[in-house]
DSSP file (Angstrom, degrees, kcal/mol; ACC not computed):
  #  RESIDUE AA STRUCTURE BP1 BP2  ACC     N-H-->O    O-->H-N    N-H-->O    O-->H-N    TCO  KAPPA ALPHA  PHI   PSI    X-CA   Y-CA   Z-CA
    1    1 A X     >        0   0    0      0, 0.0     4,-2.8     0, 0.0     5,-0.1   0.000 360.0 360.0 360.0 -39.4    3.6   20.0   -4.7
    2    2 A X  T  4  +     0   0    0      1,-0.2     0, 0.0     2,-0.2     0, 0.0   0.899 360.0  47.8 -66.3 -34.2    1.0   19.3   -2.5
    3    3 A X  T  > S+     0   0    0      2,-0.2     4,-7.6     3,-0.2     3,-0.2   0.797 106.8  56.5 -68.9 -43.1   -1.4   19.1   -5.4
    4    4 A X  T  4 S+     0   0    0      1,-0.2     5,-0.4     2,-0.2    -2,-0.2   0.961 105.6  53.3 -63.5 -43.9    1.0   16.6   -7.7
    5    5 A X  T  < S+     0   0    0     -4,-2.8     4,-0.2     1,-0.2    -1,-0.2   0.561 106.1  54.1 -62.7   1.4    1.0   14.2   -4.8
    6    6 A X  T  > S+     0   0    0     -3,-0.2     4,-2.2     1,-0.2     5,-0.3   0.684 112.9  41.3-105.1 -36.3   -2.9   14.3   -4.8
    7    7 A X  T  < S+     0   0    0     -4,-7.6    -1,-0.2     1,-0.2    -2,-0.2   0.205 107.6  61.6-103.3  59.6   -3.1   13.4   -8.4
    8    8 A X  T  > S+     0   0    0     -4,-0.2     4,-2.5   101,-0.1     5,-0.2   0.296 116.7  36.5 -71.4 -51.2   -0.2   10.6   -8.2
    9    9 A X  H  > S+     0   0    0     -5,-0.4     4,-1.4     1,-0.2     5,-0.2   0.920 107.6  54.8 -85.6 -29.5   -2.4    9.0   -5.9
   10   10 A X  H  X S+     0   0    0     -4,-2.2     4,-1.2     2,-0.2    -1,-0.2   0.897 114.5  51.2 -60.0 -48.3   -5.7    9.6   -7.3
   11   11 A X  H >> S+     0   0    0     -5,-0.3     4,-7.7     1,-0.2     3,-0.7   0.994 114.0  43.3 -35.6 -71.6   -3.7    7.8  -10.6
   12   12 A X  H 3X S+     0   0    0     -4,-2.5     4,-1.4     1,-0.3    -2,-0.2   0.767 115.6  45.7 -46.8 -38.3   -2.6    4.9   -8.5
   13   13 A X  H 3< S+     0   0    0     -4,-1.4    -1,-0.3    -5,-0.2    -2,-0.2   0.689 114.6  48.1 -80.5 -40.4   -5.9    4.6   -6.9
   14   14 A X  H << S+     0   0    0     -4,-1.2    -2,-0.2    -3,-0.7    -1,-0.2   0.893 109.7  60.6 -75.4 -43.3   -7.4    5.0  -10.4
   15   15 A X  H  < S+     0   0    0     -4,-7.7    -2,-0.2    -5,-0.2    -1,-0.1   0.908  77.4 171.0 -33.2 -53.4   -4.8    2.3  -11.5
   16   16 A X     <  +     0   0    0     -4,-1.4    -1,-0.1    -5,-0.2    -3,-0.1   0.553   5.5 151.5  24.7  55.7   -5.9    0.0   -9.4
   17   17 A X        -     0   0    0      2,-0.2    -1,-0.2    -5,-0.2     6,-0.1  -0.381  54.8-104.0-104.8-168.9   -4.4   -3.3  -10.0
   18   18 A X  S    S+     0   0    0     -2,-0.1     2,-0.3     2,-0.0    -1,-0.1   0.635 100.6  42.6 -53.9 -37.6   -3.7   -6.2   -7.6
   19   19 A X  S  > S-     0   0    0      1,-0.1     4,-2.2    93,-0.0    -2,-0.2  -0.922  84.5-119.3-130.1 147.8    0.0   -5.7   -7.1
   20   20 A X  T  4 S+     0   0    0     -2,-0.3     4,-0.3     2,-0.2    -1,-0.1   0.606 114.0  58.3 -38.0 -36.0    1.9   -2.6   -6.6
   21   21 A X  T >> S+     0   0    0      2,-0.2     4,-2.0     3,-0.1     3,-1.8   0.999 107.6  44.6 -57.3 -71.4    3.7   -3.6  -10.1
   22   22 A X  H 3> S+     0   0    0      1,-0.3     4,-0.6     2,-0.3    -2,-0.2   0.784 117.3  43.2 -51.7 -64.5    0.7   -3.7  -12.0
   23   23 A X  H 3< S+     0   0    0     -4,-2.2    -1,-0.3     1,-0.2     4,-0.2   0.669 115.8  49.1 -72.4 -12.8   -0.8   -0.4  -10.5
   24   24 A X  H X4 S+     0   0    0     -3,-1.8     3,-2.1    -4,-0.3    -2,-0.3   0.971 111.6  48.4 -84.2 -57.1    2.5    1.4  -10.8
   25   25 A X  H 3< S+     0   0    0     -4,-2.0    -2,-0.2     1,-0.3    -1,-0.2   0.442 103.7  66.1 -80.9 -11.7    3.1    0.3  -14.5
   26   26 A X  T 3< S+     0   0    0     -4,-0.6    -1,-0.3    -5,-0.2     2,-0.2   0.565  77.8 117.7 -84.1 -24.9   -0.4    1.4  -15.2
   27   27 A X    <   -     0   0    0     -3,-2.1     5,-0.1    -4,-0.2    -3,-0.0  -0.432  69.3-117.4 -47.6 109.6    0.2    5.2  -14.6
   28   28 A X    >>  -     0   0    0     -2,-0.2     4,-0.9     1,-0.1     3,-0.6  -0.305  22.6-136.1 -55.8 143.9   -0.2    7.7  -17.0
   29   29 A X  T 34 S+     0   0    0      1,-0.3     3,-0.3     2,-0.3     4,-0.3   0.833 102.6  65.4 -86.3 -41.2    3.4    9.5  -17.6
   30   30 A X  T >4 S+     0   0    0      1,-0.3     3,-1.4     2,-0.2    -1,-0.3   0.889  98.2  53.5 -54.0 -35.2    1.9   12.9  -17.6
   31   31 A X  T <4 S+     0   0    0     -3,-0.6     3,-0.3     1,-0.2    -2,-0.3   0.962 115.7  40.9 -77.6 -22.0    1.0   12.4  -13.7
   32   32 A X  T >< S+     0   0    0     -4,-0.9     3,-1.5    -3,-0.3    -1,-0.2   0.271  76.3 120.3-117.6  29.3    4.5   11.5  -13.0
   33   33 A X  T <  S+     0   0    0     -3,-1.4    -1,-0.2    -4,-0.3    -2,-0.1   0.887  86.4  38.5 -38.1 -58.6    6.4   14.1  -15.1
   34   34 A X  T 3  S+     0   0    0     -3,-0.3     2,-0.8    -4,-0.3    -1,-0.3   0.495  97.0 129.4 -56.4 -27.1    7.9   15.4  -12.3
   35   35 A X    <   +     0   0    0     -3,-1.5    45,-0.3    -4,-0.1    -3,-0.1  -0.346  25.9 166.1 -47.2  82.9    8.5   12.2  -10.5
   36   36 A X  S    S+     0   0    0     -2,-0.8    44,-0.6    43,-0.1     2,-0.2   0.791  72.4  15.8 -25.7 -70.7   11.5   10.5   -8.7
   37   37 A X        -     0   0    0     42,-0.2     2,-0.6    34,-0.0    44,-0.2  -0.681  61.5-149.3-166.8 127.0   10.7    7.9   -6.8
   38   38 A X        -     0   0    0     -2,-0.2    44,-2.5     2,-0.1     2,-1.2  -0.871  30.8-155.9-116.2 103.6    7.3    6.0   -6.8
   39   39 A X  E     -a   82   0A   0     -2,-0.6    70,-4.4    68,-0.2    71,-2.9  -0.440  20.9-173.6-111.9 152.3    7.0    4.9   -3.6
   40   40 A X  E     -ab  83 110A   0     42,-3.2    44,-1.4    -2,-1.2     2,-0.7  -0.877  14.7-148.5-121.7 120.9    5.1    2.2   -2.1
   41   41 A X  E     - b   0 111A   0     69,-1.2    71,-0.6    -2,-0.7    44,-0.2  -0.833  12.1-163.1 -89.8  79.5    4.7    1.6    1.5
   42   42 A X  E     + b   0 112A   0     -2,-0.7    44,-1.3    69,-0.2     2,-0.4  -0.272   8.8 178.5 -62.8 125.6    4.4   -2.5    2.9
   43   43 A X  E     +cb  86 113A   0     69,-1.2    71,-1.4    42,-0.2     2,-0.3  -0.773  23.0 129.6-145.1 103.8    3.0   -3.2    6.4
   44   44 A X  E     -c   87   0A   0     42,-1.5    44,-2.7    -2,-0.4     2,-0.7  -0.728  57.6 -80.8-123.6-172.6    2.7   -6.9    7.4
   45   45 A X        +     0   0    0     69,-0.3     9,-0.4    -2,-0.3     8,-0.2  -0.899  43.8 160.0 -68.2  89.4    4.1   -9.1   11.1
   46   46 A X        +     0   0    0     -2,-0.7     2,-0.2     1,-0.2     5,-0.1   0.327  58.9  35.2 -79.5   9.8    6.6   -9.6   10.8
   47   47 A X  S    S+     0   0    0      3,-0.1     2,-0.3    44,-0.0    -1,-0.2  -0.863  94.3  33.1-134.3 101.0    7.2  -10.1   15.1
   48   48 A X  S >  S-     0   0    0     -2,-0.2     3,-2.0    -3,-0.1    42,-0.2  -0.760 111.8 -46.8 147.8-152.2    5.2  -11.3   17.5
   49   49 A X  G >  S+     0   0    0     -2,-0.3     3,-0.7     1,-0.3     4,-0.1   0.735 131.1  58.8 -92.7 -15.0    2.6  -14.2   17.0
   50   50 A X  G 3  S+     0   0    0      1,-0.2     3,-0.4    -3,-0.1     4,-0.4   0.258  80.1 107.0 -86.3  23.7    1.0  -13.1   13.8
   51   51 A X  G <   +     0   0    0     -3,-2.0    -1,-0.2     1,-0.2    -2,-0.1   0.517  62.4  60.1 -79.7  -1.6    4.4  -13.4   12.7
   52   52 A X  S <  S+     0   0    0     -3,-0.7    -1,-0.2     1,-0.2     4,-0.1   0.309  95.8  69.7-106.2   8.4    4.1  -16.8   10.4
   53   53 A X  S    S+     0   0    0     -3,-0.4    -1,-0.2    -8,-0.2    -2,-0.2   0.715 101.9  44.4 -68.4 -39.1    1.5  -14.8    8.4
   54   54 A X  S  > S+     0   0    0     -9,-0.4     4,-0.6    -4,-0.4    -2,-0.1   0.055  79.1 118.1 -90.1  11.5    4.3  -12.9    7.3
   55   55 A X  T  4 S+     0   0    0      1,-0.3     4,-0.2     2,-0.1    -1,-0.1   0.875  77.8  38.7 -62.1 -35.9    6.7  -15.5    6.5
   56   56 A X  T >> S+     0   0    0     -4,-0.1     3,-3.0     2,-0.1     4,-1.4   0.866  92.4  98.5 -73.7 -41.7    7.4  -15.1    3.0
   57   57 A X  H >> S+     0   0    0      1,-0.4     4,-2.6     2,-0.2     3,-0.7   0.753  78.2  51.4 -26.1 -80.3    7.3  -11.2    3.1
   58   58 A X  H 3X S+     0   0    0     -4,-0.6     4,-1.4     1,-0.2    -1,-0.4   0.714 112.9  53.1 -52.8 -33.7   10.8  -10.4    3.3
   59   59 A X  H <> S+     0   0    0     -3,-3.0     4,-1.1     2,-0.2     5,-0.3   0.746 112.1  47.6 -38.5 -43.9   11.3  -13.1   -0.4
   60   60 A X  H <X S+     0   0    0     -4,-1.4     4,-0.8    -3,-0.7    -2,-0.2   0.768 106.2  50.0 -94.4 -24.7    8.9  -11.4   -2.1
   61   61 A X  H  X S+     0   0    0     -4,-2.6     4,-2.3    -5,-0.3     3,-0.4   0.939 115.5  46.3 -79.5 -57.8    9.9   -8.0   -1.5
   62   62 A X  H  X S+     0   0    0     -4,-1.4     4,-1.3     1,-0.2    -2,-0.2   0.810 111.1  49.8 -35.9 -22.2   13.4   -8.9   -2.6
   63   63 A X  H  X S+     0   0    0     -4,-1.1     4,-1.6     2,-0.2     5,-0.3   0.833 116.8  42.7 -76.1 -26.6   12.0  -10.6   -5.4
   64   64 A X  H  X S+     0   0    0     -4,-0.8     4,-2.0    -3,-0.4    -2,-0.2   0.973 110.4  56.1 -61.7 -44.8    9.8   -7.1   -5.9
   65   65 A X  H >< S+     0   0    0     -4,-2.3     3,-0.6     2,-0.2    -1,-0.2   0.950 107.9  48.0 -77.0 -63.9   13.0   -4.9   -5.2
   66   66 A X  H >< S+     0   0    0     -4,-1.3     3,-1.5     1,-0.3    -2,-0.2   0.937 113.2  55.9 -69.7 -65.7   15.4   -6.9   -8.4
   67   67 A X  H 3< S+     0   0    0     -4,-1.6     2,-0.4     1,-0.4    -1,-0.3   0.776 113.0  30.9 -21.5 -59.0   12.5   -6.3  -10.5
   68   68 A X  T << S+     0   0    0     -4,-2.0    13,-0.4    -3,-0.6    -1,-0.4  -0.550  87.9 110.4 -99.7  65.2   12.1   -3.1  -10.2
   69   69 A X  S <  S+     0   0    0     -3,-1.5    -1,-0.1    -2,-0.4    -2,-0.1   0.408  89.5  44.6-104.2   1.9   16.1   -2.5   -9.7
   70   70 A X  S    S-     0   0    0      1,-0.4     2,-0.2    -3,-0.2    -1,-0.1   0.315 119.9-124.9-142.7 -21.5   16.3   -0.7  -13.4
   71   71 A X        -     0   0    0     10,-0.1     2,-0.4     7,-0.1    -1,-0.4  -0.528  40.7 -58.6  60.0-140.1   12.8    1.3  -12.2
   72   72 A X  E     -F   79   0B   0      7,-4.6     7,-2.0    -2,-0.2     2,-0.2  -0.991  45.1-119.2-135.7 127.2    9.6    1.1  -14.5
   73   73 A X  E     +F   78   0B   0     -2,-0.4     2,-0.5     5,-0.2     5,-0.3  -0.534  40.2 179.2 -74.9 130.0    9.4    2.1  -17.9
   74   74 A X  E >  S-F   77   0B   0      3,-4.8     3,-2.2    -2,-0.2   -48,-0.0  -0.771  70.5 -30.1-140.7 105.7    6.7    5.1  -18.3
   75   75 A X  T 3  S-     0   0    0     -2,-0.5     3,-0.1     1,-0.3    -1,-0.1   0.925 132.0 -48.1  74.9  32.2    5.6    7.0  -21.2
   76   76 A X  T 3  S+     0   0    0      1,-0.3     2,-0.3     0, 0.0    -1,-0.3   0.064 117.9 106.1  96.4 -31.3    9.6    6.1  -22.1
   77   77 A X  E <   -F   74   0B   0     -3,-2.2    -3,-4.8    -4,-0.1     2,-0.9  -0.659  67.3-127.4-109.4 168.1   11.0    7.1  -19.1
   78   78 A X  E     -F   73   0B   0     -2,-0.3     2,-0.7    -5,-0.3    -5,-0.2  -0.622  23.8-174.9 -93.2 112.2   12.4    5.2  -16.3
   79   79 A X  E     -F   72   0B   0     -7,-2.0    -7,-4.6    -2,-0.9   -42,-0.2  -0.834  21.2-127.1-111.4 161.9   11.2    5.9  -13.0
   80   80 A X        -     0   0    0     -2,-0.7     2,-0.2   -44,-0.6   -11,-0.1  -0.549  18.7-157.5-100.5 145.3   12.7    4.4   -9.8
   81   81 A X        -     0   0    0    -13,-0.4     2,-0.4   -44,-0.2   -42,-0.2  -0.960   1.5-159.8-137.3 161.4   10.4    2.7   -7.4
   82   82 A X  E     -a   39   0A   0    -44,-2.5   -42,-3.2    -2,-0.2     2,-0.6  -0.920   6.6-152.1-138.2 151.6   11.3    2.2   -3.8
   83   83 A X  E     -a   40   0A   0     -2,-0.4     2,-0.4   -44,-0.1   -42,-0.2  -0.967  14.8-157.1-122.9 112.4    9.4   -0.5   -1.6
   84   84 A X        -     0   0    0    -44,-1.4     2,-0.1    -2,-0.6    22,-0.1  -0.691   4.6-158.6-142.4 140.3    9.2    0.2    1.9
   85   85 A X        +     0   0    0     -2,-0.4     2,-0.3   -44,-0.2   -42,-0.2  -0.244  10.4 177.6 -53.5 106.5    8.8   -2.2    4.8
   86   86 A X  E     -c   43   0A   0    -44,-1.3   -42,-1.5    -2,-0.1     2,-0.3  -0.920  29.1-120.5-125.8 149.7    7.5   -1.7    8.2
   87   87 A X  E     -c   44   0A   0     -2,-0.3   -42,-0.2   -44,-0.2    11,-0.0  -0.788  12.8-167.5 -28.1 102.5    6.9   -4.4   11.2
   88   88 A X    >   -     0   0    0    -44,-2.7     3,-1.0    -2,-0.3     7,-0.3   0.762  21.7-153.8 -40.5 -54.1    3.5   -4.4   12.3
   89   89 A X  T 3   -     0   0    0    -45,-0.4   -40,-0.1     1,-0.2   -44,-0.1   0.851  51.7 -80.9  65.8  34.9    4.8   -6.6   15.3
   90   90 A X  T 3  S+     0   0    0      1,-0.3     2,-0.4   -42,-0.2    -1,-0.2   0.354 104.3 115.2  83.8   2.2    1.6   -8.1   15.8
   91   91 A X    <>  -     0   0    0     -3,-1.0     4,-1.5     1,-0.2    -1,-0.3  -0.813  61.7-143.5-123.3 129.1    0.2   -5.3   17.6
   92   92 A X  H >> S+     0   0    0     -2,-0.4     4,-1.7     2,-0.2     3,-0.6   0.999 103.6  53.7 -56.6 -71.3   -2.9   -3.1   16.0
   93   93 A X  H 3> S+     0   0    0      1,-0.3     4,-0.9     2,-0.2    -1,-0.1   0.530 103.4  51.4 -59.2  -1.4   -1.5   -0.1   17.3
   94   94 A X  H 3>>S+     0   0    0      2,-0.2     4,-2.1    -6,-0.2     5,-0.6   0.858 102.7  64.2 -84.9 -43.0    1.8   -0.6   15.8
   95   95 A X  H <X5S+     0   0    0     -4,-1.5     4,-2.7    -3,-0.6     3,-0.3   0.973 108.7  40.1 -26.7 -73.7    0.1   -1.1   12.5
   96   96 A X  H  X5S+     0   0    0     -4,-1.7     4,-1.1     1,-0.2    -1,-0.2   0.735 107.5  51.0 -87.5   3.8   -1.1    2.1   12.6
   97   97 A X  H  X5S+     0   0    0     -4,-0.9     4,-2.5    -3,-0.3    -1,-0.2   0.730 111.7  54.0 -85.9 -11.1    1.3    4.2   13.8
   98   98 A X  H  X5S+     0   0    0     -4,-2.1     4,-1.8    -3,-0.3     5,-0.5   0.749 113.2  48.3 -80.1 -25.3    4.0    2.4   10.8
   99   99 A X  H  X<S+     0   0    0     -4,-2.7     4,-2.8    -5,-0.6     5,-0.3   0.992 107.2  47.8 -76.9 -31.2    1.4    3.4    8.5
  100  100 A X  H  X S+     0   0    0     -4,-1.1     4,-2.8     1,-0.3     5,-0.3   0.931 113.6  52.4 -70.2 -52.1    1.1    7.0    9.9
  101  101 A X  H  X>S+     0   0    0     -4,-2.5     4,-1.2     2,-0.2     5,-1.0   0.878 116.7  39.3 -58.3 -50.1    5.3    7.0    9.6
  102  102 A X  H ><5S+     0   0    0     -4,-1.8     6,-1.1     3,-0.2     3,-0.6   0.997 121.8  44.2 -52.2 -60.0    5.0    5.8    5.8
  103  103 A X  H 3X5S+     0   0    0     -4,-2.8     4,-0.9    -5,-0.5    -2,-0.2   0.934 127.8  26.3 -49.2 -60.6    1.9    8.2    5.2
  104  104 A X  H 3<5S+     0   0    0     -4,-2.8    -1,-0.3    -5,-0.3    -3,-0.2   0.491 132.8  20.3 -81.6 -21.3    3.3   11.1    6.9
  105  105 A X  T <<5S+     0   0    0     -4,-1.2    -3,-0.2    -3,-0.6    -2,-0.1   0.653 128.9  37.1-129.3 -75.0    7.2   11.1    6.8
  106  106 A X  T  4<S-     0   0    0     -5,-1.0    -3,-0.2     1,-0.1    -2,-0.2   0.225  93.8-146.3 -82.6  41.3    8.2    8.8    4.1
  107  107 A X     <  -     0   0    0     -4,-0.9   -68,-0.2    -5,-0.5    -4,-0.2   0.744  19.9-164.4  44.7  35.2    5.3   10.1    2.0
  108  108 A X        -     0   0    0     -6,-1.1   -68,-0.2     1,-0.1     3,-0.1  -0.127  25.1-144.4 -52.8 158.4    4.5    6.8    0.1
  109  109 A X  S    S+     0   0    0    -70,-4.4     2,-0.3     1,-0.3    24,-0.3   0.747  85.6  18.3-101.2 -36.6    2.4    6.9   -3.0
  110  110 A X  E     -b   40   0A   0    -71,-2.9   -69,-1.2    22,-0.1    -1,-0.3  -0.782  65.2-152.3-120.4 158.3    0.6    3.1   -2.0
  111  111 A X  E     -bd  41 134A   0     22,-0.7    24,-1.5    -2,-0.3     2,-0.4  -0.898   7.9-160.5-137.9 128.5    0.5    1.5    0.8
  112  112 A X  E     -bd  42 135A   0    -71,-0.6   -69,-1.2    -2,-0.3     2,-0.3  -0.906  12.7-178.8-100.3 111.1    0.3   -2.1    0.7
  113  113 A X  E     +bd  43 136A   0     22,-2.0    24,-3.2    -2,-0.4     2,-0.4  -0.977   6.2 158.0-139.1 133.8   -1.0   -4.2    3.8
  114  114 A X  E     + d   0 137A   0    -71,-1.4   -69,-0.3    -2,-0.3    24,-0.2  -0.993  31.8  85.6-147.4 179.0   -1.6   -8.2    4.9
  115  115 A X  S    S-     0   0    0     22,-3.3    24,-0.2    -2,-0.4    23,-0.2   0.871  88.7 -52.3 120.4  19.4   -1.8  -10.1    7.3
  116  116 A X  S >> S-     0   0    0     22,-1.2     3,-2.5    21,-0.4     4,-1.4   0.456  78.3 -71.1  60.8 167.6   -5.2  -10.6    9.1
  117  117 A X  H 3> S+     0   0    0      1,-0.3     4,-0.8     2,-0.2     5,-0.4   0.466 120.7  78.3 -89.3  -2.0   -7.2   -7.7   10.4
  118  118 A X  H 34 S+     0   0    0     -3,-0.1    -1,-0.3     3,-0.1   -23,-0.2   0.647 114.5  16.3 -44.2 -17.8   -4.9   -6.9   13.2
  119  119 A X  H <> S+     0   0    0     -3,-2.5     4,-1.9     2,-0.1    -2,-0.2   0.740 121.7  55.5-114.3 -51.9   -2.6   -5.2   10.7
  120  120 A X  H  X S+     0   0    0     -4,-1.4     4,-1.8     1,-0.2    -3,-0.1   0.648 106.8  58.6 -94.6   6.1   -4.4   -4.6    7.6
  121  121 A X  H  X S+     0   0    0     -4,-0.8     4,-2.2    -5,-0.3     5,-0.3   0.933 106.6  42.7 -73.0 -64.3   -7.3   -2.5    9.8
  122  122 A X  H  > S+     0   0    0     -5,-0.4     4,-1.5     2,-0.2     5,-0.4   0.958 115.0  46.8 -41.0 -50.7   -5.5   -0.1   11.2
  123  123 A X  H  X S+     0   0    0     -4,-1.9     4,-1.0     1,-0.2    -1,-0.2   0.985 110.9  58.8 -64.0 -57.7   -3.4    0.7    8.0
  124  124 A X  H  X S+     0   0    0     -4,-1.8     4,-1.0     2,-0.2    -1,-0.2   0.672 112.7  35.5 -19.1 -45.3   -6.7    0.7    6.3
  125  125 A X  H >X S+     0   0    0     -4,-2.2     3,-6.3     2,-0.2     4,-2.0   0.924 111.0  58.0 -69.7 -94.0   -8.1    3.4    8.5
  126  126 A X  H 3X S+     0   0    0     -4,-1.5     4,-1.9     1,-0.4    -2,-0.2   0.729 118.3  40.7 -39.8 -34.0   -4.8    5.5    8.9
  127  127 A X  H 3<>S+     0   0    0     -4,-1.0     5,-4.1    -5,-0.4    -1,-0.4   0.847 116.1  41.9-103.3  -3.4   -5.0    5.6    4.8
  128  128 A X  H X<5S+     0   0    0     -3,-6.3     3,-0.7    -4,-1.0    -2,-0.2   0.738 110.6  57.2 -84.5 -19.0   -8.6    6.1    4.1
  129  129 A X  H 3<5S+     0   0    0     -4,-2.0    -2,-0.2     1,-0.2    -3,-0.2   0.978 122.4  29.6 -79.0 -32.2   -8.4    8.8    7.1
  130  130 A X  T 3<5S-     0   0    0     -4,-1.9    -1,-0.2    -5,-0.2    -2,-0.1  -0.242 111.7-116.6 -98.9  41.3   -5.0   10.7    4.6
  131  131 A X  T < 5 +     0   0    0     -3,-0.7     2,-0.8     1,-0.2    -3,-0.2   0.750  61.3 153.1  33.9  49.5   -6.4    9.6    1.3
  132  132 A X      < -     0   0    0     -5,-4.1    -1,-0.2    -6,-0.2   -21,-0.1  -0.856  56.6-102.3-113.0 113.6   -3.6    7.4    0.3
  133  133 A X        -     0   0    0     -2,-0.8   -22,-0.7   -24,-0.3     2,-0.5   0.354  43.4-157.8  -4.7 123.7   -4.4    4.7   -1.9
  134  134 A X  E     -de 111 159A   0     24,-1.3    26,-2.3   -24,-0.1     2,-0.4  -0.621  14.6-178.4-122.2  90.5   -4.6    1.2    0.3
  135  135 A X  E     +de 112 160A   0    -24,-1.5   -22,-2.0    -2,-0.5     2,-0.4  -0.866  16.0 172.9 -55.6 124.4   -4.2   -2.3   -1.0
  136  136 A X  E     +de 113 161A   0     24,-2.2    26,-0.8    -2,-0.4     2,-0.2  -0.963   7.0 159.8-163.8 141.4   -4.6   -5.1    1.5
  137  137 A X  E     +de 114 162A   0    -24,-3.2   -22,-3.3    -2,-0.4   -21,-0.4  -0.760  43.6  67.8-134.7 175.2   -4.8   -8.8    1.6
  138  138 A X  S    S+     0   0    0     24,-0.9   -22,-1.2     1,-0.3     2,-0.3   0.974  85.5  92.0  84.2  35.7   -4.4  -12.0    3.7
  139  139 A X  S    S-     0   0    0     23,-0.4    -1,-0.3   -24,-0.2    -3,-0.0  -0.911  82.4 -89.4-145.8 144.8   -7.5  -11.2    5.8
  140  140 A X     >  -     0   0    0     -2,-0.3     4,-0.7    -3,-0.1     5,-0.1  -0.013  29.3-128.7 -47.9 157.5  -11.3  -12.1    5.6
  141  141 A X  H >> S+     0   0    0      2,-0.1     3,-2.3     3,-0.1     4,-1.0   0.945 104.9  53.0 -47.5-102.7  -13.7   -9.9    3.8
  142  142 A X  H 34>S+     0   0    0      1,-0.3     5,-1.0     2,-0.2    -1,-0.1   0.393 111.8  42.9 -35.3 -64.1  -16.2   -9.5    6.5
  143  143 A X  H 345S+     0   0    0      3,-0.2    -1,-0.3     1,-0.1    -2,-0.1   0.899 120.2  48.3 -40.8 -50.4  -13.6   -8.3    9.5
  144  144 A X  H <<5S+     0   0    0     -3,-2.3    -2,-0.2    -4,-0.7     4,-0.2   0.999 121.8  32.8 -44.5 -74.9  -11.9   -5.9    6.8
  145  145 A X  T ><5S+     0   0    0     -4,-1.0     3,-4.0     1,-0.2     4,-0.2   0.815 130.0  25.6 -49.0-109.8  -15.0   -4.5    5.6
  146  146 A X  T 3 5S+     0   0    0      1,-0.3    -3,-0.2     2,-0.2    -1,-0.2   0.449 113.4  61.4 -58.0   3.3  -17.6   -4.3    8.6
  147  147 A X  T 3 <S+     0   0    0     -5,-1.0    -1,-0.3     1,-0.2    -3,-0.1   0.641 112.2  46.5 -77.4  -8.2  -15.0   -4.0   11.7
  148  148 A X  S <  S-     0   0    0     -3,-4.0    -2,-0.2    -4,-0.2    -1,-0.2   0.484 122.1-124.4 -97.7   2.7  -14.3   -1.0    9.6
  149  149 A X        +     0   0    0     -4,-0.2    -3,-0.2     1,-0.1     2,-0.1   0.947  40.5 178.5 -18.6 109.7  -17.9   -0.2    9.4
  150  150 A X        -     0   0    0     -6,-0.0     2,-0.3     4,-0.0     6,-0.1  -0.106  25.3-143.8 -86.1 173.9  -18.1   -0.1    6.0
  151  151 A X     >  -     0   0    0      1,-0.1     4,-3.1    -2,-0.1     3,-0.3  -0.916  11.1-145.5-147.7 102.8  -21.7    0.5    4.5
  152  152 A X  T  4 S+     0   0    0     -2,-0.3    -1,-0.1     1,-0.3     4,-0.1   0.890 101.3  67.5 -66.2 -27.6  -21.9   -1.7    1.0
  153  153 A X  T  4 S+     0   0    0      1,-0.1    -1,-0.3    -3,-0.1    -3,-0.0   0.996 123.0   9.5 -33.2 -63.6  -24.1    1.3   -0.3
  154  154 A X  T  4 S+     0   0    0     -3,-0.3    -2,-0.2     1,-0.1    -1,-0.1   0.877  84.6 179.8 -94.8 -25.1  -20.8    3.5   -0.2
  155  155 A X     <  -     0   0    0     -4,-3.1     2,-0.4     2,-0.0    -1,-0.1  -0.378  44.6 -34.4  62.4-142.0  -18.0    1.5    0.4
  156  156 A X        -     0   0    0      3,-0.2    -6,-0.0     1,-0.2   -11,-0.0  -0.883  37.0-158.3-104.3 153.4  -14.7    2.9    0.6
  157  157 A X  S    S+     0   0    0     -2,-0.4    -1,-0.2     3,-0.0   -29,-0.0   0.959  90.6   7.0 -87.6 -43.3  -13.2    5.7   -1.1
  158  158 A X  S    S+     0   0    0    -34,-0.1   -24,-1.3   -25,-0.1     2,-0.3   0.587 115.0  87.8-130.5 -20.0   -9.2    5.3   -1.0
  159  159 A X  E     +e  134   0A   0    -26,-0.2     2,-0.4   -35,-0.1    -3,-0.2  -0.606  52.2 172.2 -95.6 135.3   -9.2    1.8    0.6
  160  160 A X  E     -e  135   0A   0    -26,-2.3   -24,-2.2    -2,-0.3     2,-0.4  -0.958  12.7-157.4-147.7 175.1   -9.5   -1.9   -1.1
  161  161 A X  E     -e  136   0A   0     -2,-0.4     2,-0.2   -26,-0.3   -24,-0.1  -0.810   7.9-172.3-148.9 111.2   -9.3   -5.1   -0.5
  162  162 A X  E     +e  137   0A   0    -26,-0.8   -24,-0.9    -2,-0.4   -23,-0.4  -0.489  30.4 112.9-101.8 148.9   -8.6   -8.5   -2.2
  163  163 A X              0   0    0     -2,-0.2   -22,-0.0   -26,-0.1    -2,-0.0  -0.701 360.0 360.0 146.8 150.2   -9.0  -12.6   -0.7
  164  164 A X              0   0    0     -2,-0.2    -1,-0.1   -23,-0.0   -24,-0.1   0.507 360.0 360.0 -52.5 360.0  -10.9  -15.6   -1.2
C-alpha cells in the first residue's frame, strides 16, 4: 500500500499542472488501478486577519466539488475525487499542523495551499518534509522560495509554486 501511495504522488507530482483538475486528469490509469478516492488536500485563512485573502475559497471549492461530483474519467474509469478544506486561521502554526492532519490522517494525494507566506510556508515545509506533492499560490516568489531557504541550484523536490 505504502508503495502505491508513493507512486500516486510521484504521478501527481509528475502531473504537474496548475490546478488540482488539470493534475488529477493528467494521471496515468495504471497508477490508480487500485484507486478510490483521489484526494486533494486545500489549506488557505480562512479566520483571523489574513482572512480576506481567502475570501473566494469556499466558491471555488464548491465550484471544484460539482465538477468533479460524477469523479474524473481515467483510462475509462471514473474515479471520485474528494477536496478537503482546512482553516489556516491566520496563524503559521496552524498551517502546519492542518497540513500534518491532511498529510498524516486524511492521507491526501495533493495538497494545495494560498494565501501569503504565513500559510503557504508552513504547508510547503510539512509537505516537502512527507514527500507529498505541494501546489501553492497567492504569495510572493521570493518569501516562498528563500524564507524556505531554497537554493536555485536545487530547488525543491515535492514542493511548487505559482504567482506573478
Amino acid at each position: 500500500m505504502q508503495s502505491n501511495r508513493f507512486q500516486r504522488r510521484r504521478a501527481l507530482m509528475q502531473a504537474g499542472g496548475a490546478v488540482a483538475g488539470a493534475a488529477a486528469l493528467g494521471m496515468p490509469s495504471a497508477v490508480f488501478a487500485q484507486a478510490k478516492t483521489i484526494k486533494l488536500g486545500f489549506v488557505s485563512p480562512q479566520t483571523g486577519p489574513l482572512a480576506p485573502f481567502g475570501e473566494a475559497d469556499k466558491f471555488i471549492i464548491e465550484q471544484m466539488n460539482k465538477l468533479f461530483a460524477g469523479g474524473v474519467d481515467l483510462g475509462g474509469k471514473k474515479v471520485a475525487v474528494q477536496i478537503i478544506q482546512k482553516d489556516s486561521q491566520s496563524s503559521p502554526n496552524r498551517a502546519g499542523e492542518v497540513a500534518n492532519d491532511l498529510i498524516l490522517k486524511d492521507k491526501v494525494d495533493l495538497m494545495l495551499v494560498s494565501s501569503t507566506p504565513e500559510t503557504t510556508n508552513p504547508v510547503s515545509d510539512a509537505c516537502e518534509l512527507n514527500e507529498i506533492p505541494c501546489i501553492s499560490t497567492v504569495a510572493p516568489w521570493q518569501p516562498w522560495f528563500f524564507g524556505r531557504k531554497g537554493d536555485p541550484a536545487t530547488g525543491f523536490n515535492w514542493t511548487y509554486h505559482f504567482f506573478w
